[in-house]
PDB file of the backbone (N, CA, C, O) and the ligand in Angstrom, with CONECT records:
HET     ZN  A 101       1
ATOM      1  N   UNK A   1      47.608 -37.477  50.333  1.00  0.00           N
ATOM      2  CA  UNK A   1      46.232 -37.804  49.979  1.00  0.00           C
ATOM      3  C   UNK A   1      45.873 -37.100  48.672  1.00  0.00           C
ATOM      4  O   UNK A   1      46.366 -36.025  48.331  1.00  0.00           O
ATOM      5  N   UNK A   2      45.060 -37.729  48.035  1.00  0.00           N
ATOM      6  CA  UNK A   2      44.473 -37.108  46.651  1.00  0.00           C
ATOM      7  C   UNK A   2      43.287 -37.412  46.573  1.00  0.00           C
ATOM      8  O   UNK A   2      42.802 -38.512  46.838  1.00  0.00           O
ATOM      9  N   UNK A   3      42.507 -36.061  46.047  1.00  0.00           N
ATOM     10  CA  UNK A   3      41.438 -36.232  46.170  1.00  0.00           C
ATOM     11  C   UNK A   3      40.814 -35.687  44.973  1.00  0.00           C
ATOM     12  O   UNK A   3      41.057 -34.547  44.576  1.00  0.00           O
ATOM     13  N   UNK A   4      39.666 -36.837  44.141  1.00  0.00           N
ATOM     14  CA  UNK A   4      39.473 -35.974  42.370  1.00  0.00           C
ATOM     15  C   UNK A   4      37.794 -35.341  42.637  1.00  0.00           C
ATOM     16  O   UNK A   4      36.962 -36.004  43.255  1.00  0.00           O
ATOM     17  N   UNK A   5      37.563 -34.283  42.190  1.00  0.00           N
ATOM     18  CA  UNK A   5      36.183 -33.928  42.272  1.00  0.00           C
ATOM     19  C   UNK A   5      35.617 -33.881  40.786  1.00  0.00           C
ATOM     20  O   UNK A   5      36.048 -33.307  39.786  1.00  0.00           O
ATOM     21  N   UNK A   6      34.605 -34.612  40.971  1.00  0.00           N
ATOM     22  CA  UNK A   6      33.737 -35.515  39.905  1.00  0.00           C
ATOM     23  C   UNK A   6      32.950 -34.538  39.071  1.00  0.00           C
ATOM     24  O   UNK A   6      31.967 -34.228  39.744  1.00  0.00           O
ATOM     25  N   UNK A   7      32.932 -33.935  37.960  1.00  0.00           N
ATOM     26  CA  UNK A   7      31.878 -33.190  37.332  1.00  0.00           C
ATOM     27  C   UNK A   7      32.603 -31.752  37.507  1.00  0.00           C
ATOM     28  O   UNK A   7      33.678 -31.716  38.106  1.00  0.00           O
ATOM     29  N   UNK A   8      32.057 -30.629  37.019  1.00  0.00           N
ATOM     30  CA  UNK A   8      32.032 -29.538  36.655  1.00  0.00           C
ATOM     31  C   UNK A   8      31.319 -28.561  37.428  1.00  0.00           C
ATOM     32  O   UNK A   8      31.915 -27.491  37.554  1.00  0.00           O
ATOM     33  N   UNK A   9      30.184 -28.657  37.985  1.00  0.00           N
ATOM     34  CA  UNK A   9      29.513 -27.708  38.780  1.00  0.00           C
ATOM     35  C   UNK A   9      29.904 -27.030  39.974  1.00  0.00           C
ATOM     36  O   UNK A   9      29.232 -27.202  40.992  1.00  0.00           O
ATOM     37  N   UNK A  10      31.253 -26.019  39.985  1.00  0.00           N
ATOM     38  CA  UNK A  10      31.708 -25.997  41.120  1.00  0.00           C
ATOM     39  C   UNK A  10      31.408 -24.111  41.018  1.00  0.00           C
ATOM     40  O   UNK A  10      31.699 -23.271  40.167  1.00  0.00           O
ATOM     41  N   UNK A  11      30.683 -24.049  42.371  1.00  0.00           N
ATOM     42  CA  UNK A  11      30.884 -22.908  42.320  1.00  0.00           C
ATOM     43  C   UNK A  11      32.172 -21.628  43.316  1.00  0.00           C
ATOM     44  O   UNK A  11      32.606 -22.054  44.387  1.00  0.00           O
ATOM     45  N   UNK A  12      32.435 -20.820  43.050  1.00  0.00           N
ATOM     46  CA  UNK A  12      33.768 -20.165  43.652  1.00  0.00           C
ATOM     47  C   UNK A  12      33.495 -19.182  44.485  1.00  0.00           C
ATOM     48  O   UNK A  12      32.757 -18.369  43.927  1.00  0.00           O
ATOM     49  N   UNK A  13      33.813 -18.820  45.812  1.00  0.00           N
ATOM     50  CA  UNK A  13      33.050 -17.695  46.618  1.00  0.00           C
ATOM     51  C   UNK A  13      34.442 -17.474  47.460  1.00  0.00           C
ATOM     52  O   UNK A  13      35.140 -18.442  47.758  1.00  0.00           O
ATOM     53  N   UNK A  14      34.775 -16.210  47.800  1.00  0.00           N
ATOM     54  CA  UNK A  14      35.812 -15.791  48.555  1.00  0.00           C
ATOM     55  C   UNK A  14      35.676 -15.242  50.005  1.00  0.00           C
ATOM     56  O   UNK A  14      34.785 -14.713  50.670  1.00  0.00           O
ATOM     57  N   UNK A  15      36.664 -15.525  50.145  1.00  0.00           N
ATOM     58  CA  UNK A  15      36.051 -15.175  52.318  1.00  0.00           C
ATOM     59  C   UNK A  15      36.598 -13.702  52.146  1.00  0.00           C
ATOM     60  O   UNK A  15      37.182 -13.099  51.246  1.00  0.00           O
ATOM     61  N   UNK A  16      36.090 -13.357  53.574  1.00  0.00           N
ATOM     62  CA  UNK A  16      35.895 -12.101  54.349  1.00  0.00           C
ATOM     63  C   UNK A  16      37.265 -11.057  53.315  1.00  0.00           C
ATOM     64  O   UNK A  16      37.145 -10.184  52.454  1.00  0.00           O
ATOM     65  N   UNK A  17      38.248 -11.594  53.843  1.00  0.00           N
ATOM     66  CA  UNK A  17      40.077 -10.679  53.045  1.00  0.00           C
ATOM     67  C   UNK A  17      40.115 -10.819  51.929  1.00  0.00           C
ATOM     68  O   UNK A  17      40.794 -10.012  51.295  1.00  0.00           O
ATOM     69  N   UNK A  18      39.315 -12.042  51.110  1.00  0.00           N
ATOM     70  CA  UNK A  18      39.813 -12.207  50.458  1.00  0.00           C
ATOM     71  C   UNK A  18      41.032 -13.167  49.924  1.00  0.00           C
ATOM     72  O   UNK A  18      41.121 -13.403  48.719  1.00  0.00           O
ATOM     73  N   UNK A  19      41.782 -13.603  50.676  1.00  0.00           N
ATOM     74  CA  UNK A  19      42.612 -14.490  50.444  1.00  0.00           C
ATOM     75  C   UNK A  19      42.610 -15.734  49.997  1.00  0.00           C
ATOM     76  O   UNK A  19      43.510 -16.222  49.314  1.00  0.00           O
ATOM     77  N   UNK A  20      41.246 -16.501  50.488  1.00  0.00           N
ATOM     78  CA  UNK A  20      41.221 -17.624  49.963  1.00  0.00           C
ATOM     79  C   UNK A  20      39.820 -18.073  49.443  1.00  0.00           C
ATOM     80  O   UNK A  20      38.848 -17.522  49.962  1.00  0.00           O
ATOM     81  N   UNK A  21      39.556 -19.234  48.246  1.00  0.00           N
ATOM     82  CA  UNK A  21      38.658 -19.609  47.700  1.00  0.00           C
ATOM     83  C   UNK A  21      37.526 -20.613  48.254  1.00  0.00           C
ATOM     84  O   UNK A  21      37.735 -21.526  49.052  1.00  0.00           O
ATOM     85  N   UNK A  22      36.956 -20.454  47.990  1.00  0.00           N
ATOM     86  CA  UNK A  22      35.682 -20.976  49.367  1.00  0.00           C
ATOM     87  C   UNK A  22      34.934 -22.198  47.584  1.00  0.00           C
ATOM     88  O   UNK A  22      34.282 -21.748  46.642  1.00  0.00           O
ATOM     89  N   UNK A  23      35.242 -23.179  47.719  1.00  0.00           N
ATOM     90  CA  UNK A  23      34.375 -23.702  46.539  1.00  0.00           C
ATOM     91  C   UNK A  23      33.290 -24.838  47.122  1.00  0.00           C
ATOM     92  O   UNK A  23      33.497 -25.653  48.021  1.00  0.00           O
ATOM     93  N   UNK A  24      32.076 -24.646  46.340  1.00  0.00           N
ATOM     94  CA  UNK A  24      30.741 -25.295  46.587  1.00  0.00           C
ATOM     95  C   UNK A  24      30.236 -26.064  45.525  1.00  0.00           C
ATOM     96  O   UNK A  24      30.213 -25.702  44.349  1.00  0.00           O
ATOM     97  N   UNK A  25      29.920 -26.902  45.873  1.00  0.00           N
ATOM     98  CA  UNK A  25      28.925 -27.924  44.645  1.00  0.00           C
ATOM     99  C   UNK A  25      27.526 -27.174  44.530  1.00  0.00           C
ATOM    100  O   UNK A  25      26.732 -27.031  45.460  1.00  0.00           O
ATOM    101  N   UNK A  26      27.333 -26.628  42.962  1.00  0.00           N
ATOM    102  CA  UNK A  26      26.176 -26.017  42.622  1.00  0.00           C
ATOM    103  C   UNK A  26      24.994 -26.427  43.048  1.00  0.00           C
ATOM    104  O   UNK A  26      24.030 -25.744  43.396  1.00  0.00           O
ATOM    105  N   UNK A  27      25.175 -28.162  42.982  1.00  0.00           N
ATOM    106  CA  UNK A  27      23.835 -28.107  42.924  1.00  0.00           C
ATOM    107  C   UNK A  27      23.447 -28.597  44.597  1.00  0.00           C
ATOM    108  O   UNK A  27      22.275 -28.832  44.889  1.00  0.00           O
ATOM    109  N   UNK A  28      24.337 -28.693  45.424  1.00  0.00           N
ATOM    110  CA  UNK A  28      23.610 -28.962  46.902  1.00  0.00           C
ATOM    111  C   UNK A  28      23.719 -27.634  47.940  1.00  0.00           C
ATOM    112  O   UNK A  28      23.164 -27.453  49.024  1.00  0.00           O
ATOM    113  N   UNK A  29      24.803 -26.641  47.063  1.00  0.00           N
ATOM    114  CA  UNK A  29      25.524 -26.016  47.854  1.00  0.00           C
ATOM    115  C   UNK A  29      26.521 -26.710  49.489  1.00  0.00           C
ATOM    116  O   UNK A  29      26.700 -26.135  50.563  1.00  0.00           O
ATOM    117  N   UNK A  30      26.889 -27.839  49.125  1.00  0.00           N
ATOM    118  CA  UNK A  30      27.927 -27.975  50.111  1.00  0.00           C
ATOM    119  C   UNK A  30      29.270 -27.449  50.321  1.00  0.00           C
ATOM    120  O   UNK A  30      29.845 -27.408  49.234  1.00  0.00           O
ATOM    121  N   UNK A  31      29.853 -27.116  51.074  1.00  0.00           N
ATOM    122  CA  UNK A  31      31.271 -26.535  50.664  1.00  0.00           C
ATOM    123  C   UNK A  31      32.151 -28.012  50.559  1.00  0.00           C
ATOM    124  O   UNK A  31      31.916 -29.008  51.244  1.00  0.00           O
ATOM    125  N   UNK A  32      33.020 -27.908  49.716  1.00  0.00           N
ATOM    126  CA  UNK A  32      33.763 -28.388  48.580  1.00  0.00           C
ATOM    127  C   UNK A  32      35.525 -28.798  49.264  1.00  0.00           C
ATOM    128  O   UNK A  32      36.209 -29.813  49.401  1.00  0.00           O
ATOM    129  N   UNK A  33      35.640 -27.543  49.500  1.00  0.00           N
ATOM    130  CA  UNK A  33      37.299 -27.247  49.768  1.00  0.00           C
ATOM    131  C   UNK A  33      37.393 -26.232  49.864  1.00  0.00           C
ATOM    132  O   UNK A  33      36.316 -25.638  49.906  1.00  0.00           O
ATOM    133  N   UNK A  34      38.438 -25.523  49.945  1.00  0.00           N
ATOM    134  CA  UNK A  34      39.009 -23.726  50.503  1.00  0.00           C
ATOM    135  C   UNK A  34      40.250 -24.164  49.617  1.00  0.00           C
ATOM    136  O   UNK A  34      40.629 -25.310  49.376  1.00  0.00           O
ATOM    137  N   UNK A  35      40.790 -22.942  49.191  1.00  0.00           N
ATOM    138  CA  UNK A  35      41.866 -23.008  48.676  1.00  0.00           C
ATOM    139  C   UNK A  35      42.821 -21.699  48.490  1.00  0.00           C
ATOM    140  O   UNK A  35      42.430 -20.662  49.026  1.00  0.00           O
ATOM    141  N   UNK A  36      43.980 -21.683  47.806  1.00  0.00           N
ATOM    142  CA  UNK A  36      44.659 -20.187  47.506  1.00  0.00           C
ATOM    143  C   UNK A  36      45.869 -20.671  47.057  1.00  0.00           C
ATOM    144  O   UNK A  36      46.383 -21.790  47.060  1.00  0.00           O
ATOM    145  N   UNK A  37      46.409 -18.951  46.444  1.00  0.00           N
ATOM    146  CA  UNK A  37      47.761 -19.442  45.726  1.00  0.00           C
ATOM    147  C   UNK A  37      48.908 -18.906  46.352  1.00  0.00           C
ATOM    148  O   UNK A  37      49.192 -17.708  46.392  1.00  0.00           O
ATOM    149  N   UNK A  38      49.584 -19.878  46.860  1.00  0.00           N
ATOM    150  CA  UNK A  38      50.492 -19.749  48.244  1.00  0.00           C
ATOM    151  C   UNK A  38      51.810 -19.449  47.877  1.00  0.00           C
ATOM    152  O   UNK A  38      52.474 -20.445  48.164  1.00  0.00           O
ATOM    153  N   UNK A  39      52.517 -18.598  47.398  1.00  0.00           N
ATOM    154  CA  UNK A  39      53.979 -18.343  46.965  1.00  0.00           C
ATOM    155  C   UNK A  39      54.269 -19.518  45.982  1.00  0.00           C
ATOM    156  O   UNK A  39      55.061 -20.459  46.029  1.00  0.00           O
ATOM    157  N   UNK A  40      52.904 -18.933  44.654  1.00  0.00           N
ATOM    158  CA  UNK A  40      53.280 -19.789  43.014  1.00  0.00           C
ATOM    159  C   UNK A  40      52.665 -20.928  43.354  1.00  0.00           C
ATOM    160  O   UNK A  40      52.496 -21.426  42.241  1.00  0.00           O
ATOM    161  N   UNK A  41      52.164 -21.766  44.210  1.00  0.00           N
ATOM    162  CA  UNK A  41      51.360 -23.154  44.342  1.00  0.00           C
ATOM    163  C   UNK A  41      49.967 -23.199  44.799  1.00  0.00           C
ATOM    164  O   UNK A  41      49.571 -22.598  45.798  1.00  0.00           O
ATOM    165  N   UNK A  42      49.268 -23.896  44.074  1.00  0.00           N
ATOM    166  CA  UNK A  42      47.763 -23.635  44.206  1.00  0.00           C
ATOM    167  C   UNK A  42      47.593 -24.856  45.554  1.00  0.00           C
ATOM    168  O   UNK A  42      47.782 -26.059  45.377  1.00  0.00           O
ATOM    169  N   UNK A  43      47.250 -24.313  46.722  1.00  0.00           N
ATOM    170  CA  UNK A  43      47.225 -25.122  48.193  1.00  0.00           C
ATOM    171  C   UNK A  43      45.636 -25.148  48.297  1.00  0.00           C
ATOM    172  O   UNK A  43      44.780 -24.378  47.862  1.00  0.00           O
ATOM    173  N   UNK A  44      45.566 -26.331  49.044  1.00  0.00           N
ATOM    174  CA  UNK A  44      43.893 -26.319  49.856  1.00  0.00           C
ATOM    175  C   UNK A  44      43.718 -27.004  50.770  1.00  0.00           C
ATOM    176  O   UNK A  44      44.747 -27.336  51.358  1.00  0.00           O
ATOM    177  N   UNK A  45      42.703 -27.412  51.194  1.00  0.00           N
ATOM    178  CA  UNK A  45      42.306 -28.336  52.146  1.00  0.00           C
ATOM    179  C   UNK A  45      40.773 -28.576  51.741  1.00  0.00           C
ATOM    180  O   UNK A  45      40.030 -27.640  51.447  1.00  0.00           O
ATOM    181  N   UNK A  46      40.300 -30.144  51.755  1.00  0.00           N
ATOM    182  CA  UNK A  46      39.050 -30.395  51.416  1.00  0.00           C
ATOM    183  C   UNK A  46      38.272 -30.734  52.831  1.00  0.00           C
ATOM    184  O   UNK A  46      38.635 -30.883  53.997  1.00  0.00           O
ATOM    185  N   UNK A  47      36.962 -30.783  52.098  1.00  0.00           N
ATOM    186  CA  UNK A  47      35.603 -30.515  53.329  1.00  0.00           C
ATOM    187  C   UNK A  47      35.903 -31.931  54.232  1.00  0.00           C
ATOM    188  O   UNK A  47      35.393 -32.963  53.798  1.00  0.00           O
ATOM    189  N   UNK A  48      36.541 -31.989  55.209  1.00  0.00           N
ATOM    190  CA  UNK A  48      36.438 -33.697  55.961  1.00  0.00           C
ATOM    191  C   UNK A  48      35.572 -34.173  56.368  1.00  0.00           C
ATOM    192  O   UNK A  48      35.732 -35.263  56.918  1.00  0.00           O
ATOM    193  N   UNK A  49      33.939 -33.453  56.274  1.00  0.00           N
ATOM    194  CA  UNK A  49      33.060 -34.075  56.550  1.00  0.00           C
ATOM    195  C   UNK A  49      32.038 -35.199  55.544  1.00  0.00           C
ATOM    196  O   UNK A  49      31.042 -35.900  55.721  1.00  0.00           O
ATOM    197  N   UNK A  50      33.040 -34.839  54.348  1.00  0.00           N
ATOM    198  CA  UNK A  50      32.270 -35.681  53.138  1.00  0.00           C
ATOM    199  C   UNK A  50      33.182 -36.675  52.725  1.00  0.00           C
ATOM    200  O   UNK A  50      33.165 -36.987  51.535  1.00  0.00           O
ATOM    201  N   UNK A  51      33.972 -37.226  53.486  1.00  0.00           N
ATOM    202  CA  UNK A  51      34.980 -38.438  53.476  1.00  0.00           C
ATOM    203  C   UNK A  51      34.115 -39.246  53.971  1.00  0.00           C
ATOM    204  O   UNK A  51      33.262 -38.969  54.814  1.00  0.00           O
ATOM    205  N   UNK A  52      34.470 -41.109  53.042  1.00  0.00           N
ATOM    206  CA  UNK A  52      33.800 -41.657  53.712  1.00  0.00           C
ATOM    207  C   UNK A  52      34.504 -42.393  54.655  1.00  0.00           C
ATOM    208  O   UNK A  52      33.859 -43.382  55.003  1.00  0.00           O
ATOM    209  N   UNK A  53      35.541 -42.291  55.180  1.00  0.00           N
ATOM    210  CA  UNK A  53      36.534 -42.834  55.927  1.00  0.00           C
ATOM    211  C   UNK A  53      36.844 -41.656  57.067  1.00  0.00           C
ATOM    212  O   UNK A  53      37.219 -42.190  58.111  1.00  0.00           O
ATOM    213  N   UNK A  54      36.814 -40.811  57.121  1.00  0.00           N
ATOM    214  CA  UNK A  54      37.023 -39.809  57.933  1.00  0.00           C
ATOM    215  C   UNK A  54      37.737 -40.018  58.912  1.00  0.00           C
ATOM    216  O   UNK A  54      38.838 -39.470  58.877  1.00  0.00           O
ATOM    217  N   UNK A  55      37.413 -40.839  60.097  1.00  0.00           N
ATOM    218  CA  UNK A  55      38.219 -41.414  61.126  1.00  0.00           C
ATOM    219  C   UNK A  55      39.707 -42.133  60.595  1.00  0.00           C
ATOM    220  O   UNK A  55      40.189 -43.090  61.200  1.00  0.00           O
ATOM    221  N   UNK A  56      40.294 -41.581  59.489  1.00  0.00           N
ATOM    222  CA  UNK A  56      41.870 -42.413  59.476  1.00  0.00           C
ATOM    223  C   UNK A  56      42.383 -41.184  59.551  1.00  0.00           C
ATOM    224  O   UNK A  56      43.581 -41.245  59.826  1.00  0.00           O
ATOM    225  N   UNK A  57      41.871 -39.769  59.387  1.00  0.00           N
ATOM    226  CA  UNK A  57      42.681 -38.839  59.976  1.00  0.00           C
ATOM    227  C   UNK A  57      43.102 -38.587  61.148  1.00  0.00           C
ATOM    228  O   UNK A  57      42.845 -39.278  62.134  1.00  0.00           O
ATOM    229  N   UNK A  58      43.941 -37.344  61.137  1.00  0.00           N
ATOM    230  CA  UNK A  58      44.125 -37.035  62.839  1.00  0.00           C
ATOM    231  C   UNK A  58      42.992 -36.148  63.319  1.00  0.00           C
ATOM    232  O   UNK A  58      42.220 -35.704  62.469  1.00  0.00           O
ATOM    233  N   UNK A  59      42.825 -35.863  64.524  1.00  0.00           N
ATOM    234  CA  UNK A  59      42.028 -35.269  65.184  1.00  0.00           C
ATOM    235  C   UNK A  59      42.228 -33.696  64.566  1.00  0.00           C
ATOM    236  O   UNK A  59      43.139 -33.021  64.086  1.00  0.00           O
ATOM    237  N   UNK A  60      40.840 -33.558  64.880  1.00  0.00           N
ATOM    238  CA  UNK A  60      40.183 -31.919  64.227  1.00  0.00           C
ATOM    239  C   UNK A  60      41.369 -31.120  65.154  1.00  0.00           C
ATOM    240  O   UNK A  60      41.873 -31.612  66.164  1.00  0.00           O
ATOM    241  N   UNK A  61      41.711 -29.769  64.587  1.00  0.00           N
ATOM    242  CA  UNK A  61      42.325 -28.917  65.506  1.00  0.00           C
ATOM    243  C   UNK A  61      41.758 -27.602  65.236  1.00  0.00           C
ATOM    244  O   UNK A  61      41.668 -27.109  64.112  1.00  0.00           O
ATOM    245  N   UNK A  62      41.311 -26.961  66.527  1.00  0.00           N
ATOM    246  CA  UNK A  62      39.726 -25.803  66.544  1.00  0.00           C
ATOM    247  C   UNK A  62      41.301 -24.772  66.373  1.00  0.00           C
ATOM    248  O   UNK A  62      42.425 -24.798  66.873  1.00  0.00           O
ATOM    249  N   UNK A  63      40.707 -24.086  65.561  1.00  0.00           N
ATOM    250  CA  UNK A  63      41.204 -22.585  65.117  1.00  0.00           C
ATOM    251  C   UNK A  63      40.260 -21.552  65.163  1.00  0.00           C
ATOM    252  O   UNK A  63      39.057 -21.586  64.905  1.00  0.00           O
ATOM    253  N   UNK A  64      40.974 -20.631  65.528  1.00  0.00           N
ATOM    254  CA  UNK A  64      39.605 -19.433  65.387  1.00  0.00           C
ATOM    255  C   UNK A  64      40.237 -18.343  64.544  1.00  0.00           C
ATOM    256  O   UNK A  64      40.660 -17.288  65.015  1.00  0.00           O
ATOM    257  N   UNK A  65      40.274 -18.717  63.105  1.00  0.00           N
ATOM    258  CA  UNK A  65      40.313 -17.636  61.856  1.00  0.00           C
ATOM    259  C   UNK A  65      40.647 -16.225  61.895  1.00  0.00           C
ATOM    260  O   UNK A  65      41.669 -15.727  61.423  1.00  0.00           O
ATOM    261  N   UNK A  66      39.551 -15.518  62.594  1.00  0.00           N
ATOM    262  CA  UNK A  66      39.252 -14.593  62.503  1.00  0.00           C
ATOM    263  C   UNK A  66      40.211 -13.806  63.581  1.00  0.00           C
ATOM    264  O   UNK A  66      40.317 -12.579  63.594  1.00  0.00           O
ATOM    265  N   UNK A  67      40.793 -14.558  64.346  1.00  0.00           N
ATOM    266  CA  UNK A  67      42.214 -13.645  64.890  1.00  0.00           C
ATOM    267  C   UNK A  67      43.359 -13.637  63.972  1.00  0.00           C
ATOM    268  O   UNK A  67      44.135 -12.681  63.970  1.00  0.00           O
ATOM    269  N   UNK A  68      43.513 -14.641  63.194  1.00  0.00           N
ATOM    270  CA  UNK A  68      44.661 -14.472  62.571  1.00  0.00           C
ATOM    271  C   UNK A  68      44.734 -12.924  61.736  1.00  0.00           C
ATOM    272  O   UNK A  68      43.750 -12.184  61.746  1.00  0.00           O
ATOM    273  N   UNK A  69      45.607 -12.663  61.251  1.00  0.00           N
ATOM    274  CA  UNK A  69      45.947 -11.731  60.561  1.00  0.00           C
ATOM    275  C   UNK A  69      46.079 -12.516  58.934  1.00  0.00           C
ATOM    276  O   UNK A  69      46.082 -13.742  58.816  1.00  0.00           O
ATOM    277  N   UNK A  70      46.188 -11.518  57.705  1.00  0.00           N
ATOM    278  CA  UNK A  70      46.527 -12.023  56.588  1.00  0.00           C
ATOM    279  C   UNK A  70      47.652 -12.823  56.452  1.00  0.00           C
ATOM    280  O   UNK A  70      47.450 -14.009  56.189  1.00  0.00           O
ATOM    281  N   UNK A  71      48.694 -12.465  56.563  1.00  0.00           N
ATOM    282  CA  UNK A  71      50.228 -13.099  56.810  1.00  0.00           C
ATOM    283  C   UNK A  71      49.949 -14.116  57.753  1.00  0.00           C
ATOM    284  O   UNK A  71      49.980 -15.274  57.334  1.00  0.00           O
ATOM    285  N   UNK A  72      49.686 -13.916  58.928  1.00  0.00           N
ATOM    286  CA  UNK A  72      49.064 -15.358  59.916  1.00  0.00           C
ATOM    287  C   UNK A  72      48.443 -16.360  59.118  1.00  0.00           C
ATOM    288  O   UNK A  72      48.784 -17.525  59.323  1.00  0.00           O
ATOM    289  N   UNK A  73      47.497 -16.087  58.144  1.00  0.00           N
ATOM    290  CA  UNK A  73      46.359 -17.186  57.967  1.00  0.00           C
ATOM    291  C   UNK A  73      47.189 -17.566  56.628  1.00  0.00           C
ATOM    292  O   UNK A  73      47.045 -18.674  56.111  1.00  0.00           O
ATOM    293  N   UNK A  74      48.029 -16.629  56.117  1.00  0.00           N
ATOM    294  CA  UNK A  74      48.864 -17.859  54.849  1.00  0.00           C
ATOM    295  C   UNK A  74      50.201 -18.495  55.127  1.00  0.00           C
ATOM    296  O   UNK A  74      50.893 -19.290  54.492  1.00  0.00           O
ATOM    297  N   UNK A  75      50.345 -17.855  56.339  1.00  0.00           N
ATOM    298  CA  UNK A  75      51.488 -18.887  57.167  1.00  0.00           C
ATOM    299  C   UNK A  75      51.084 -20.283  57.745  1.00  0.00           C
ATOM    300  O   UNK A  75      51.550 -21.409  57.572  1.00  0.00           O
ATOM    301  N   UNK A  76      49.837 -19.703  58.647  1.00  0.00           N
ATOM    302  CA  UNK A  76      49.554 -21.539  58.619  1.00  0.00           C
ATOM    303  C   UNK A  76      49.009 -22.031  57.701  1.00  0.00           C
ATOM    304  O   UNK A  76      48.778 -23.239  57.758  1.00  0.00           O
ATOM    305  N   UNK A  77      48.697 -21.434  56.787  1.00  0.00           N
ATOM    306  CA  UNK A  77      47.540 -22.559  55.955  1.00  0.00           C
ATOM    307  C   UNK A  77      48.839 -23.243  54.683  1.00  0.00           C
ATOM    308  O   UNK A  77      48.576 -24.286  54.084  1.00  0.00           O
ATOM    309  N   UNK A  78      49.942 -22.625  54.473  1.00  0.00           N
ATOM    310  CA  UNK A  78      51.014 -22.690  54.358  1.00  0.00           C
ATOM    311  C   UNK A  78      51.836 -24.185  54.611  1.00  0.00           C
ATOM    312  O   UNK A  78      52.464 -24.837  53.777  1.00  0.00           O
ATOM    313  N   UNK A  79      51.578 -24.517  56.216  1.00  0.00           N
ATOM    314  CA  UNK A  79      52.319 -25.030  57.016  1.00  0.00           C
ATOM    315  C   UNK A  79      50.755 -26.738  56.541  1.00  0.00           C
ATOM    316  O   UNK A  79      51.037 -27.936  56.512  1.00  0.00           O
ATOM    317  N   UNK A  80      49.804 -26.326  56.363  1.00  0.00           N
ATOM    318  CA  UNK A  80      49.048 -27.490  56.951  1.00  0.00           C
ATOM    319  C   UNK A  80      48.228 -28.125  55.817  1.00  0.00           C
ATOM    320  O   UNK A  80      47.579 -29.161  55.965  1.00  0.00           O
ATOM    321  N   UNK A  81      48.339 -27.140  54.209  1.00  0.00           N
ATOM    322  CA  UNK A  81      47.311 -27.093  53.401  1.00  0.00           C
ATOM    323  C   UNK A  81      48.583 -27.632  52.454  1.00  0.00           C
ATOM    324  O   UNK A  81      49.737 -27.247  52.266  1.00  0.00           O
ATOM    325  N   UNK A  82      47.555 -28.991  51.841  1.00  0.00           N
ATOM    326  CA  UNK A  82      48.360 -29.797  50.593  1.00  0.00           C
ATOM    327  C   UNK A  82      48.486 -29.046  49.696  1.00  0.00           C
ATOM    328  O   UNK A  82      48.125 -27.889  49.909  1.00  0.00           O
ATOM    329  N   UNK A  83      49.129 -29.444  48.129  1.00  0.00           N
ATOM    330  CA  UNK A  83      48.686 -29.463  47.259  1.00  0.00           C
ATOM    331  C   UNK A  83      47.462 -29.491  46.384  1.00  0.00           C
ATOM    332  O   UNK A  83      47.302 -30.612  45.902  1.00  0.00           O
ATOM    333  N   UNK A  84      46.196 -28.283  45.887  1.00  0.00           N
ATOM    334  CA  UNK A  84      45.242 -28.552  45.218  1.00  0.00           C
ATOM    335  C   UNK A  84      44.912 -28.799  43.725  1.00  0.00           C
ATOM    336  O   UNK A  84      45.016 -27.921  42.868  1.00  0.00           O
ATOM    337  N   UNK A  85      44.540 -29.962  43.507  1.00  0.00           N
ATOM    338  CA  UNK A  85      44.264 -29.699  41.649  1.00  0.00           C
ATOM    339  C   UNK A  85      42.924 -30.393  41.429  1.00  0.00           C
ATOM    340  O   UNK A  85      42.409 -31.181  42.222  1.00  0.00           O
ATOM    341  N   UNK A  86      42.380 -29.972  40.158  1.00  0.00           N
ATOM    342  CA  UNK A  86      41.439 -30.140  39.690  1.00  0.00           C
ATOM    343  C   UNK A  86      40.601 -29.252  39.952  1.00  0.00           C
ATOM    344  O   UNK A  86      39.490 -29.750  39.770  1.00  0.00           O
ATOM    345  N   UNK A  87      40.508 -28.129  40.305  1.00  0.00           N
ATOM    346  CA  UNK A  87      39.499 -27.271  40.447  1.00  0.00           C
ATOM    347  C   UNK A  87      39.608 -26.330  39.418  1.00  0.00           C
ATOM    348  O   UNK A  87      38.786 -25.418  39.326  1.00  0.00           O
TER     349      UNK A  87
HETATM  350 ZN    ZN A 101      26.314 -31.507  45.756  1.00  0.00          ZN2+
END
């Protein structure tokens, strides 16, 4: 999947560790995508609630973050998070 984000107004905010990029559209403040740089490759995952097709994905899978560990959370995100560009 590829996905282009339109315009310039993006703003950049980092979670709790630190590890990964939390990006928002300035002017609604929606979140955007999450992202990070995963052994030399810039990885992410975008917001699936602002698809307008949404239902051709697979089903949501509930994670709870905040157990993972650092190494945990760039192992899976690793395993599940595309390729990001344009940001
Ligand atoms: Zn917006």
């Amino acid at each position: 999947m590829s996905v282009v984000f339109i315009g310039d107004e993006i703003s950049t905010k980092q979670n709790g560790d630190q590890l990964a990029n939390f990006y928002h559209c300035k002017a609604c403040n929606e979140l955007l995508a999450v992202g990070c740089n995963i052994n030399g490759q810039f990885r992410g995952a975008i917001n699936s609630n602002l698809l307008q097709d949404v239902n051709q994905l697979g089903n949501p899978i509930k994670i709870q973050p905040r157990l993972l560990s650092a190494e945990e959370k760039l192992e899976r995100w690793s395993n599940l998070w595309g390729a990001l560009t344009g940001l």
